[in-house]
SEFIZA-3560 file (N, C-alpha, C; in Angstrom, 3 decimals):
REM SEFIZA-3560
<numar><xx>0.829</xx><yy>-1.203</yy><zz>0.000</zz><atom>N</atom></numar>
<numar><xx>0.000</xx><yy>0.000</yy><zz>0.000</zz><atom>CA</atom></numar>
<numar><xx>0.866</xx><yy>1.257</yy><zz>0.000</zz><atom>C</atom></numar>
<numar><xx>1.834</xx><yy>1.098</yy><zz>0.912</zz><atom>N</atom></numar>
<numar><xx>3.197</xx><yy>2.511</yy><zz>0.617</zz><atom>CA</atom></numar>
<numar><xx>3.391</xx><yy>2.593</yy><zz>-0.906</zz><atom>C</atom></numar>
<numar><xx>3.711</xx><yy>1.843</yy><zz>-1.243</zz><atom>N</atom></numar>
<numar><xx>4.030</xx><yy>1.632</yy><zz>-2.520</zz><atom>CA</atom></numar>
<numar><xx>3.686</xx><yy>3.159</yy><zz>-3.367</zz><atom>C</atom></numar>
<numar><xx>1.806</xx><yy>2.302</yy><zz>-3.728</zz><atom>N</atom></numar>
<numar><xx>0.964</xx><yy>2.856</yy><zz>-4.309</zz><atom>CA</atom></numar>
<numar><xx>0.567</xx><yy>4.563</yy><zz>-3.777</zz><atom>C</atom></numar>
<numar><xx>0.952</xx><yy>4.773</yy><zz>-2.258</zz><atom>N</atom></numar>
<numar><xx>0.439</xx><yy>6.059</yy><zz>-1.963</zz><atom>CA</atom></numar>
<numar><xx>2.141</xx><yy>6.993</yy><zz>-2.246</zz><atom>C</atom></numar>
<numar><xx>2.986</xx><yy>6.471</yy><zz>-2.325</zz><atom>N</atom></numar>
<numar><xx>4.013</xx><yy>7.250</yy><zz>-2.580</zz><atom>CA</atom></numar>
<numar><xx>4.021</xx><yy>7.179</yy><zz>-4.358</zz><atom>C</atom></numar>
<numar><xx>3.476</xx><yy>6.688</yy><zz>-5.259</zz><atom>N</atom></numar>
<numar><xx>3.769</xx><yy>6.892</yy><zz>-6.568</zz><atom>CA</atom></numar>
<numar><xx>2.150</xx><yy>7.870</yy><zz>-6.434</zz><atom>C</atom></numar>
<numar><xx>1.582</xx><yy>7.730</yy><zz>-5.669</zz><atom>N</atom></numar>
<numar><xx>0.457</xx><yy>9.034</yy><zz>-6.283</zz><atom>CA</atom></numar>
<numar><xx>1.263</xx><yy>10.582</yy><zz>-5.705</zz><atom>C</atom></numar>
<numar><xx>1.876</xx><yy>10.194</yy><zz>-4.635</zz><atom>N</atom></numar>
<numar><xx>2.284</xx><yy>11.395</yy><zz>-3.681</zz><atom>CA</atom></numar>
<numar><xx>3.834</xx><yy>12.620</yy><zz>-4.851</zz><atom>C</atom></numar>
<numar><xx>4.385</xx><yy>10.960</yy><zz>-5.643</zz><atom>N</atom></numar>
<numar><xx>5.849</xx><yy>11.414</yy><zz>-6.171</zz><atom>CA</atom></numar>
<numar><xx>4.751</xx><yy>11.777</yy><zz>-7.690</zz><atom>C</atom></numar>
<numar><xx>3.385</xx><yy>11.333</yy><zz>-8.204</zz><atom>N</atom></numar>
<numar><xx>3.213</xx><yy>12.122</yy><zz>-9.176</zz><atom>CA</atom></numar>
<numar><xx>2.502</xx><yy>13.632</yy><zz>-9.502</zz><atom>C</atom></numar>
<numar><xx>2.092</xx><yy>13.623</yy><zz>-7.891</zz><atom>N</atom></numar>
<numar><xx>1.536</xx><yy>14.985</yy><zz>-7.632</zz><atom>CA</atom></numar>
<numar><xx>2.578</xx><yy>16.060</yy><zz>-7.764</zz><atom>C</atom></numar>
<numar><xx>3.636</xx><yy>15.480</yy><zz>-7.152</zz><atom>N</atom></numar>
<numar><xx>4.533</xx><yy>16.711</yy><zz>-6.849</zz><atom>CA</atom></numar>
<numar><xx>5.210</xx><yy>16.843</yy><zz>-7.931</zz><atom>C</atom></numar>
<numar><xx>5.635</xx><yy>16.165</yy><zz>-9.016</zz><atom>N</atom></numar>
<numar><xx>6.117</xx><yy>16.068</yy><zz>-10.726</zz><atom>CA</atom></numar>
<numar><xx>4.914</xx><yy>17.188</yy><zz>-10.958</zz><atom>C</atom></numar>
<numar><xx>3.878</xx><yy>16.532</yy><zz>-11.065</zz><atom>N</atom></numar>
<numar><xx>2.917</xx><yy>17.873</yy><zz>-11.684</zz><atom>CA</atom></numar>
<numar><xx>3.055</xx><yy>19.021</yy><zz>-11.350</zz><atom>C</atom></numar>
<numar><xx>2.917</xx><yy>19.127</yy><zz>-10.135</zz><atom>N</atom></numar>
<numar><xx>2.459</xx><yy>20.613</yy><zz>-9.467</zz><atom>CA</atom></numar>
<numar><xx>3.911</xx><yy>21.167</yy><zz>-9.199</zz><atom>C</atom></numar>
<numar><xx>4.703</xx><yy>20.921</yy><zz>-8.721</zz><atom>N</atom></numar>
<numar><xx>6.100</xx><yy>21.526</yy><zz>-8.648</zz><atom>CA</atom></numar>
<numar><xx>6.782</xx><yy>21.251</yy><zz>-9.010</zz><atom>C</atom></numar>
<numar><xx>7.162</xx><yy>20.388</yy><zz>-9.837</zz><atom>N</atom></numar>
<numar><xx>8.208</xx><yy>20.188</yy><zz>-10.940</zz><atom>CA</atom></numar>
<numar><xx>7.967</xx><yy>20.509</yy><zz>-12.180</zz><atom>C</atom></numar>
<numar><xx>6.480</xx><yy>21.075</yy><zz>-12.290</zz><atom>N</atom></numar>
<numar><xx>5.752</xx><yy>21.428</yy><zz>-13.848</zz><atom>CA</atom></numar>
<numar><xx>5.728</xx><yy>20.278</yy><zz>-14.622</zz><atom>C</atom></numar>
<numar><xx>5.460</xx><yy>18.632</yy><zz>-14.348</zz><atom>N</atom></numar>
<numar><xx>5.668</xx><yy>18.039</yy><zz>-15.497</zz><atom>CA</atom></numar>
<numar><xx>7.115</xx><yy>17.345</yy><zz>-15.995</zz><atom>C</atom></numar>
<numar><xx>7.950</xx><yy>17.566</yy><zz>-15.521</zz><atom>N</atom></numar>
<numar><xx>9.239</xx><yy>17.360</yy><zz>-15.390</zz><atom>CA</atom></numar>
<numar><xx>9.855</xx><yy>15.739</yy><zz>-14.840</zz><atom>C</atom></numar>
<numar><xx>9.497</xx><yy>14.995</yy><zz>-15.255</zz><atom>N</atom></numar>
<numar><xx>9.742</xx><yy>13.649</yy><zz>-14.418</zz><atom>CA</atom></numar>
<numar><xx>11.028</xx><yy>12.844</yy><zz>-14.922</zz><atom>C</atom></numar>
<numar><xx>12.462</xx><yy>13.939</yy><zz>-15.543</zz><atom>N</atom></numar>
<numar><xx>13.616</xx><yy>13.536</yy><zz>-15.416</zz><atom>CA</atom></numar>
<numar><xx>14.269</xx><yy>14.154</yy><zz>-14.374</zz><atom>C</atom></numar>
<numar><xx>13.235</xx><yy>14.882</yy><zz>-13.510</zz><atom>N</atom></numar>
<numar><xx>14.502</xx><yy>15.360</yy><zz>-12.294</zz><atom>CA</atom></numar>
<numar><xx>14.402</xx><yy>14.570</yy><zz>-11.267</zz><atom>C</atom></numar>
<numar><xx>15.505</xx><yy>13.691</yy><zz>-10.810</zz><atom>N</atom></numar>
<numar><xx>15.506</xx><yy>12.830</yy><zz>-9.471</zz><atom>CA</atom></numar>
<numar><xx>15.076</xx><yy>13.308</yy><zz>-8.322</zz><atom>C</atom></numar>
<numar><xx>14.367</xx><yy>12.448</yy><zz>-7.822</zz><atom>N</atom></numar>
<numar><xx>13.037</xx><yy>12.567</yy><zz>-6.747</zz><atom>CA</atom></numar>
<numar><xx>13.025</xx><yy>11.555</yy><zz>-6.243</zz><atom>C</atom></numar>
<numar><xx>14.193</xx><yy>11.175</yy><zz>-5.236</zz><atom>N</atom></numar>
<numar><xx>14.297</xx><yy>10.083</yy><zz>-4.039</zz><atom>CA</atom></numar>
<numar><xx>13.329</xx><yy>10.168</yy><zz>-3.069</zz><atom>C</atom></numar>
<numar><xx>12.934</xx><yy>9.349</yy><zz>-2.548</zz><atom>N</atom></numar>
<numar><xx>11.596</xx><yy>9.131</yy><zz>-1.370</zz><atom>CA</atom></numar>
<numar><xx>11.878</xx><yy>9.579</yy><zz>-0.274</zz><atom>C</atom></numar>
<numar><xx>13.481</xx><yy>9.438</yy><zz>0.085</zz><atom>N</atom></numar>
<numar><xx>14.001</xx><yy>10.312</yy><zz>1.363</zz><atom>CA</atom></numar>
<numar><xx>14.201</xx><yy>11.821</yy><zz>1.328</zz><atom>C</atom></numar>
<numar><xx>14.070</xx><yy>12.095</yy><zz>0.239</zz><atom>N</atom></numar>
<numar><xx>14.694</xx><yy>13.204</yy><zz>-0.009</zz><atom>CA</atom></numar>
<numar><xx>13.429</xx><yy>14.519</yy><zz>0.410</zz><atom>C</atom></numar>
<numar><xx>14.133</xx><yy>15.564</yy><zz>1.116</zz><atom>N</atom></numar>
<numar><xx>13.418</xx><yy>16.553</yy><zz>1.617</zz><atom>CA</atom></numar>
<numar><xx>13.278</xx><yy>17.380</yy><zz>0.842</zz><atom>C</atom></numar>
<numar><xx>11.731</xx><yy>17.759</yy><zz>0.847</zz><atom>N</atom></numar>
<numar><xx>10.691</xx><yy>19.126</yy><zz>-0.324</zz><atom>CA</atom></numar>
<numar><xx>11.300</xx><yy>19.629</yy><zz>0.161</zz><atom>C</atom></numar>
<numar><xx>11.424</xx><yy>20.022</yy><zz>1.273</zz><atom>N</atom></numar>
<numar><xx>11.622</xx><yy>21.682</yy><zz>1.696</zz><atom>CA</atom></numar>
<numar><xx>13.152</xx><yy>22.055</yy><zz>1.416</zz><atom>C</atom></numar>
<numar><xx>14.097</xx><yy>21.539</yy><zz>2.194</zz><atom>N</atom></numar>
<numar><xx>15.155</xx><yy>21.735</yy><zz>1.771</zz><atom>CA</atom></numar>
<numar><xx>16.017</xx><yy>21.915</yy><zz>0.577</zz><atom>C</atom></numar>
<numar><xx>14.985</xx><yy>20.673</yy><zz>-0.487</zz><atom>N</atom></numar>
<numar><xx>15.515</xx><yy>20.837</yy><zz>-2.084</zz><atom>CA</atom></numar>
<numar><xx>14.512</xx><yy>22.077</yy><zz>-2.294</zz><atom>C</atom></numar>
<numar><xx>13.858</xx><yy>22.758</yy><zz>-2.134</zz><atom>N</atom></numar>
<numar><xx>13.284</xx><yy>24.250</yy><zz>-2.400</zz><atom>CA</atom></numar>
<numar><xx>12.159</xx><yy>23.508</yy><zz>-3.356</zz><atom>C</atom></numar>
<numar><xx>11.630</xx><yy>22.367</yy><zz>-2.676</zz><atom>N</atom></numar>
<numar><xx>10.955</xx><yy>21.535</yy><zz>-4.439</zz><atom>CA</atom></numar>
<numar><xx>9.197</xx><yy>22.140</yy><zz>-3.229</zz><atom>C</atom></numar>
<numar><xx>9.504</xx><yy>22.612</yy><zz>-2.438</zz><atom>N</atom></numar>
<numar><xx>7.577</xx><yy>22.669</yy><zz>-1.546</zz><atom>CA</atom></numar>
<numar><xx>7.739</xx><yy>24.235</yy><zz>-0.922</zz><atom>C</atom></numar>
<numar><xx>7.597</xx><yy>25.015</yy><zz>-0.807</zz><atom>N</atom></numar>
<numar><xx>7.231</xx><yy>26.135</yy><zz>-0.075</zz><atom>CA</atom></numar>
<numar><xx>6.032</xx><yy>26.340</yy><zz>1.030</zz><atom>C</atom></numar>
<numar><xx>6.037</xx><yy>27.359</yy><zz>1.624</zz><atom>N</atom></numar>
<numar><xx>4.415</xx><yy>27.528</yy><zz>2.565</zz><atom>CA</atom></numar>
<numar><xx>3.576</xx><yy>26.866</yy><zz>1.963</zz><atom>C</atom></numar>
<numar><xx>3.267</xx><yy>27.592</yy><zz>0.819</zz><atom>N</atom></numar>
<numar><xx>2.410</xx><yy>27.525</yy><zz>-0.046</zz><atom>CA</atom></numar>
<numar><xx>1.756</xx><yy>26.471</yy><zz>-0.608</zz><atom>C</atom></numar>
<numar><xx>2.735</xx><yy>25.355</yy><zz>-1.090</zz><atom>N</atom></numar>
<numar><xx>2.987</xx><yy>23.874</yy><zz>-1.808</zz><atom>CA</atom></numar>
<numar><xx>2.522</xx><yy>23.108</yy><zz>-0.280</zz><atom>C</atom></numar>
<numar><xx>3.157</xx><yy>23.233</yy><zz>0.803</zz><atom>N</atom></numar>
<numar><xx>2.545</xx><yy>22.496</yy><zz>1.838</zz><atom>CA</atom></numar>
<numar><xx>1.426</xx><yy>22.457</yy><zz>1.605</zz><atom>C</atom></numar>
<numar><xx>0.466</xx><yy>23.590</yy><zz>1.808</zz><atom>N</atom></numar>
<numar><xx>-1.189</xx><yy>24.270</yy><zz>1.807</zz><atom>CA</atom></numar>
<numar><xx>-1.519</xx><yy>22.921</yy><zz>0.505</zz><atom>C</atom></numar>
<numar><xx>-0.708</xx><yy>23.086</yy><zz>-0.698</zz><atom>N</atom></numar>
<numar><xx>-1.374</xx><yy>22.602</yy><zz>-1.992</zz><atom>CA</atom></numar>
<numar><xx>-1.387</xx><yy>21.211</yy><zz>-1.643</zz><atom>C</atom></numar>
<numar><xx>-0.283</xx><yy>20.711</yy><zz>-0.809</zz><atom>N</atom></numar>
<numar><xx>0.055</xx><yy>18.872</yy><zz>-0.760</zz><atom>CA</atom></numar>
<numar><xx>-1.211</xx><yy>18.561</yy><zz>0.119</zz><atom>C</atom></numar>
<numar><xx>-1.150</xx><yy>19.458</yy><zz>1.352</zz><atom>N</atom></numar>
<numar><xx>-2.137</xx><yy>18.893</yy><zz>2.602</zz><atom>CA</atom></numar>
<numar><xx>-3.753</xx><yy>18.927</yy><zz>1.721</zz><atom>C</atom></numar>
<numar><xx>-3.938</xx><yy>19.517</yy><zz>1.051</zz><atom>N</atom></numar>
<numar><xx>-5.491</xx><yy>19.489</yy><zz>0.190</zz><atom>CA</atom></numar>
<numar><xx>-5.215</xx><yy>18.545</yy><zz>-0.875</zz><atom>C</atom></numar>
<numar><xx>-4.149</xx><yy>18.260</yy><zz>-1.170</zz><atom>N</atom></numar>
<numar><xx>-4.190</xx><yy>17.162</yy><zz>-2.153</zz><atom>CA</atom></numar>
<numar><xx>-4.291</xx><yy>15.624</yy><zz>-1.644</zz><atom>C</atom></numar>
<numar><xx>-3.459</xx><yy>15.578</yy><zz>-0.286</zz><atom>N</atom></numar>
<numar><xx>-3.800</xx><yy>14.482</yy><zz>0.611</zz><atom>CA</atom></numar>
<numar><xx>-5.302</xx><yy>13.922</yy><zz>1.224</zz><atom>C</atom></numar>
<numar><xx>-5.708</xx><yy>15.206</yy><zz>1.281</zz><atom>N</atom></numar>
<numar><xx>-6.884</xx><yy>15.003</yy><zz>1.927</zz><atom>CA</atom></numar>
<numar><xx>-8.517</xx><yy>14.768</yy><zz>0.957</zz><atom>C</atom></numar>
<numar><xx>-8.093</xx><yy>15.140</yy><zz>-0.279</zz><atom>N</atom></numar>
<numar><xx>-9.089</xx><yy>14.403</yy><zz>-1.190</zz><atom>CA</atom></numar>
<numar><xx>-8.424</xx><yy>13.718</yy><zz>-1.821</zz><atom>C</atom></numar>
<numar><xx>-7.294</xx><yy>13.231</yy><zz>-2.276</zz><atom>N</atom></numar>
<numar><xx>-6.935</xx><yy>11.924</yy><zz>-2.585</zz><atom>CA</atom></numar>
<numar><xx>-7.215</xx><yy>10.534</yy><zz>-1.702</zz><atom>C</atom></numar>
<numar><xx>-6.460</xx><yy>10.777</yy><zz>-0.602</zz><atom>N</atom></numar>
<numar><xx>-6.484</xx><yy>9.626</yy><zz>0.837</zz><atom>CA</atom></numar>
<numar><xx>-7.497</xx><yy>9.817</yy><zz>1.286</zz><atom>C</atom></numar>
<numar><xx>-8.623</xx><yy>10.495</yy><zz>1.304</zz><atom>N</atom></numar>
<numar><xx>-10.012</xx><yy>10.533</yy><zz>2.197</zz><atom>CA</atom></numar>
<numar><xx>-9.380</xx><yy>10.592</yy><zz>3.584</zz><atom>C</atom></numar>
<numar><xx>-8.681</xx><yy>11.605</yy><zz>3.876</zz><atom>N</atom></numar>
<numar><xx>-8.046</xx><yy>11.664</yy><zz>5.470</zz><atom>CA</atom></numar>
<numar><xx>-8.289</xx><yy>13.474</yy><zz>5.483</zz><atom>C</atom></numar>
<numar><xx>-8.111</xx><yy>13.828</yy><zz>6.903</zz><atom>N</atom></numar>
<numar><xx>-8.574</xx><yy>14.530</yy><zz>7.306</zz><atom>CA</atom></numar>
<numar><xx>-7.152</xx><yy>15.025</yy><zz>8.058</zz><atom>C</atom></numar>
<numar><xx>-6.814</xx><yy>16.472</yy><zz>7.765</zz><atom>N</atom></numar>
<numar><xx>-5.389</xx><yy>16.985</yy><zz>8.550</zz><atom>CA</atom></numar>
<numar><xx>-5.776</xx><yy>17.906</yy><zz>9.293</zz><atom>C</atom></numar>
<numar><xx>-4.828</xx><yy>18.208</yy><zz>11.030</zz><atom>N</atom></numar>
<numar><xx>-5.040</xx><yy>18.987</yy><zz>11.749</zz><atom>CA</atom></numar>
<numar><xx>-3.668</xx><yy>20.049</yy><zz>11.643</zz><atom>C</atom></numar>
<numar><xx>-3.698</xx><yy>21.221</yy><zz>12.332</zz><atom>N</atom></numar>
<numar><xx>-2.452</xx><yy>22.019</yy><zz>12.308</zz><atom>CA</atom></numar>
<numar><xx>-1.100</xx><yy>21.352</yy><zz>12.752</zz><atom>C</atom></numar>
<numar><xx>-1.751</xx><yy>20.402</yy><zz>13.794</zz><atom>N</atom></numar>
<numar><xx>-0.870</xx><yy>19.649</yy><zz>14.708</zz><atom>CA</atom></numar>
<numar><xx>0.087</xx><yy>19.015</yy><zz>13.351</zz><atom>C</atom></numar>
<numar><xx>-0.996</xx><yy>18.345</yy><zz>12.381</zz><atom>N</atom></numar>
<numar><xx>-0.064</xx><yy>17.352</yy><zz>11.754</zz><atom>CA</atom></numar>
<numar><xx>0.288</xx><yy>17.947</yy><zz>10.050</zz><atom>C</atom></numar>
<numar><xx>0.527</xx><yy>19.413</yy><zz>9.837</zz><atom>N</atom></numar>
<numar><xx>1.496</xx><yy>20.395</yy><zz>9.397</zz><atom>CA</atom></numar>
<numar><xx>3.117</xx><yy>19.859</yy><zz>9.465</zz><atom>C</atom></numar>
<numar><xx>3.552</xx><yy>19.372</yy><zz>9.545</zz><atom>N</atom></numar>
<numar><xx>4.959</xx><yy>19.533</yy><zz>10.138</zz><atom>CA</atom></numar>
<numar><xx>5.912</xx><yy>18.365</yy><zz>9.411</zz><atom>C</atom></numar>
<numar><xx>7.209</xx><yy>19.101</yy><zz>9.600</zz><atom>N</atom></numar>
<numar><xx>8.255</xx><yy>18.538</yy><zz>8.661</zz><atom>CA</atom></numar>
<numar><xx>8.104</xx><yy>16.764</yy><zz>8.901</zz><atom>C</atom></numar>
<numar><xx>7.982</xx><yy>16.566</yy><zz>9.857</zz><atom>N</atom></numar>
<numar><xx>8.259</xx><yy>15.474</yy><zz>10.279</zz><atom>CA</atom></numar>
<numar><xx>7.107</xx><yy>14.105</yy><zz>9.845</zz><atom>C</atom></numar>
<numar><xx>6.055</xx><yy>14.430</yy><zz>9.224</zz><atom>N</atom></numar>
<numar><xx>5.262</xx><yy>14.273</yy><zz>8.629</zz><atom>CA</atom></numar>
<numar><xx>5.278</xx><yy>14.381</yy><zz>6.963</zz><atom>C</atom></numar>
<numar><xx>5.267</xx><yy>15.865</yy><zz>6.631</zz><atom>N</atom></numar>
<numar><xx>5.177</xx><yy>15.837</yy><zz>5.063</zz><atom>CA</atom></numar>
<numar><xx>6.805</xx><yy>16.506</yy><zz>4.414</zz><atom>C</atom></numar>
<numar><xx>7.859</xx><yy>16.080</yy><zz>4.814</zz><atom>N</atom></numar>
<numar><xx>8.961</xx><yy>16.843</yy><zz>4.571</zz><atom>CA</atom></numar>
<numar><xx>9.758</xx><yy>15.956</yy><zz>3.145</zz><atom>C</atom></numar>
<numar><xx>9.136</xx><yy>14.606</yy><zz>3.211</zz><atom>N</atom></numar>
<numar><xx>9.637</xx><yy>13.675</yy><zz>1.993</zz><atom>CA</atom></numar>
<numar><xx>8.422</xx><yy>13.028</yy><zz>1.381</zz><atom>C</atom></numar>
<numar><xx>8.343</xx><yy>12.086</yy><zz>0.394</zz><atom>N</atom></numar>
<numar><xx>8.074</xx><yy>11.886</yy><zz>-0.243</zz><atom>CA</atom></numar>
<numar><xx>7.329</xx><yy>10.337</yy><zz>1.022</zz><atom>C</atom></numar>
<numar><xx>8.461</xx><yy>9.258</yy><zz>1.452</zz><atom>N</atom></numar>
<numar><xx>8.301</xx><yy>8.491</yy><zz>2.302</zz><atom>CA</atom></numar>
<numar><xx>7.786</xx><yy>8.480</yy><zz>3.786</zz><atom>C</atom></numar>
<numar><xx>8.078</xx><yy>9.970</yy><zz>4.053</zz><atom>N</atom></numar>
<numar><xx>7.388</xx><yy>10.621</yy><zz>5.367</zz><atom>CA</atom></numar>
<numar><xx>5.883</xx><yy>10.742</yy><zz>5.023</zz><atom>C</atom></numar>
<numar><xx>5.133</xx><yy>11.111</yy><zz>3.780</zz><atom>N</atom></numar>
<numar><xx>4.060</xx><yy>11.371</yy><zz>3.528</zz><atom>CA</atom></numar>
<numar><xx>3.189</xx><yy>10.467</yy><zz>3.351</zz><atom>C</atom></numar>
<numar><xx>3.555</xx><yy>8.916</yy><zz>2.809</zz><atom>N</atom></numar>
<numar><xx>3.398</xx><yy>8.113</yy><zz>2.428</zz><atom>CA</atom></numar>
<numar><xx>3.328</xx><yy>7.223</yy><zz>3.954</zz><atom>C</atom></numar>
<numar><xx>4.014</xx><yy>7.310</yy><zz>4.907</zz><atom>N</atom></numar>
<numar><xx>3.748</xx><yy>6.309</yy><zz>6.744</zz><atom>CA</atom></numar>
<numar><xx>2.838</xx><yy>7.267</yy><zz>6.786</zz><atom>C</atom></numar>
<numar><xx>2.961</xx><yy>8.500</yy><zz>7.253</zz><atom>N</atom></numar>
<numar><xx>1.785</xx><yy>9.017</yy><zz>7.331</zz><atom>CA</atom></numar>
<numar><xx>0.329</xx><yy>8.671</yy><zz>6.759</zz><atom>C</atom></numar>
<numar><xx>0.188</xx><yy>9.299</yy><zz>5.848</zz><atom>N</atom></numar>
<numar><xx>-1.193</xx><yy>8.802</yy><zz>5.366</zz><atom>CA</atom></numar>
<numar><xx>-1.582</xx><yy>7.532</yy><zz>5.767</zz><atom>C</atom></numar>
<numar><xx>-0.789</xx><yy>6.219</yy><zz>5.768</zz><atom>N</atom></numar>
<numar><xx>-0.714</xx><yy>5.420</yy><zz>6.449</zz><atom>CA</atom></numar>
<numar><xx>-1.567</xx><yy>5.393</yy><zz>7.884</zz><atom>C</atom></numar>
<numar><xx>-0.770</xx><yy>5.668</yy><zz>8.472</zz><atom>N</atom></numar>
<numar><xx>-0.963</xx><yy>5.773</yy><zz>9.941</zz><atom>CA</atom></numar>
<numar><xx>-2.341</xx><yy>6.533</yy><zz>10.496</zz><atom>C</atom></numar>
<numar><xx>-2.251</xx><yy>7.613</yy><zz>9.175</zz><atom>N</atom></numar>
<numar><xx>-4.136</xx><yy>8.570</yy><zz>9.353</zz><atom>CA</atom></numar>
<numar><xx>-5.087</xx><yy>7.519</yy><zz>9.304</zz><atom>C</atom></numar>
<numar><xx>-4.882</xx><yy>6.652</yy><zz>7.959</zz><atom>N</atom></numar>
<numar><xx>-5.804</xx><yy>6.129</yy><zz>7.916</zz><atom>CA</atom></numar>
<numar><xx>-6.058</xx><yy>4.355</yy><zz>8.544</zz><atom>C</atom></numar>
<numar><xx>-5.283</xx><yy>3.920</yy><zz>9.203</zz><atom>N</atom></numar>
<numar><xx>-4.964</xx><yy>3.153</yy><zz>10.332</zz><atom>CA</atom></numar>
<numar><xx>-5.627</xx><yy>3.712</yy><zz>11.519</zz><atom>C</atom></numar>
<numar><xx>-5.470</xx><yy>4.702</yy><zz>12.182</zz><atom>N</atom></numar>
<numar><xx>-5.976</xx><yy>5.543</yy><zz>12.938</zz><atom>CA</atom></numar>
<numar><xx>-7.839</xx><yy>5.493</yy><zz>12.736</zz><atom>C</atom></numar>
<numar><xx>-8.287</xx><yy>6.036</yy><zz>11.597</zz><atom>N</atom></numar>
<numar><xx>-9.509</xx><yy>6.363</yy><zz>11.282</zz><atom>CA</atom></numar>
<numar><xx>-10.292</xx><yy>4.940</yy><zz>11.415</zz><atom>C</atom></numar>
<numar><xx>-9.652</xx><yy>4.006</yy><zz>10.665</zz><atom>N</atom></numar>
<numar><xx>-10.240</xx><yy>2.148</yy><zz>10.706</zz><atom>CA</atom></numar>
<numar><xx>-10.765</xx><yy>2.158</yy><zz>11.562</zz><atom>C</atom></numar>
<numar><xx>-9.354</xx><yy>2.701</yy><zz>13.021</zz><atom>N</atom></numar>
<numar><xx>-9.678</xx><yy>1.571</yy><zz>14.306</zz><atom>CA</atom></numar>
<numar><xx>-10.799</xx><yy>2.583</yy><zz>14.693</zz><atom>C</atom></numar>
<numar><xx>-11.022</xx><yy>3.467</yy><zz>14.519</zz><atom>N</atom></numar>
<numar><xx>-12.020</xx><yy>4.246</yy><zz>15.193</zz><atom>CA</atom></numar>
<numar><xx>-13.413</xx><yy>4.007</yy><zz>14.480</zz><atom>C</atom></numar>
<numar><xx>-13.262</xx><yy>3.593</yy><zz>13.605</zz><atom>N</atom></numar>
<numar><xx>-14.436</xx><yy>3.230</yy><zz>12.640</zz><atom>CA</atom></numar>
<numar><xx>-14.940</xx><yy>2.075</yy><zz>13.120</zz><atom>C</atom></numar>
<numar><xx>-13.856</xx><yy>0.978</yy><zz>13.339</zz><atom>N</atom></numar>
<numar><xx>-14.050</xx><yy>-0.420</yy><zz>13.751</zz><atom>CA</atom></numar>
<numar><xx>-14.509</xx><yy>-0.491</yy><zz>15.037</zz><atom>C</atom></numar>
//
């Protein structure tokens, strides 16, 4: 399931901030912010893109590097949201 949510996560960000561009290397560890590849802004665009893609729901709390700062960080995450949501469902 990582798999699949990190190739939607690595083709969003080809689109939207790389313009389309899918010869520039884009490792799963590798940090948006630091490669200048996400801004304020691009956060705002990823967290609304997460949240009607994954049917998950984000708080301010869960804003943060440590969460959406890679490609593989975004991908446990969503994970874990929606692990979270199951058991509460279940």
């Amino acid at each position: 399931m990582s798999d699949a949510i990190q190739t939607d996560v690595r083709a969003f960000i080809v689109e939207n901030f790389l313009f389309g561009d899918d010869g520039v290397p884009l490792a799963a560890e590798q940090s948006l912010i630091e490669s200048d590849l996400v801004d304020s802004t691009g956060v705002l665009e990823l967290v609304s893109f997460l949240e009607e893609r994954f049917g998950i729901s984000l708080n301010d709390a869960d804003i943060v590097p440590a969460n959406l700062d890679s490609i593989a960080r975004i991908a446990a995450f969503v994970m874990r949201k929606r692990e979270a949501a199951s058991t509460l469902a279940g």
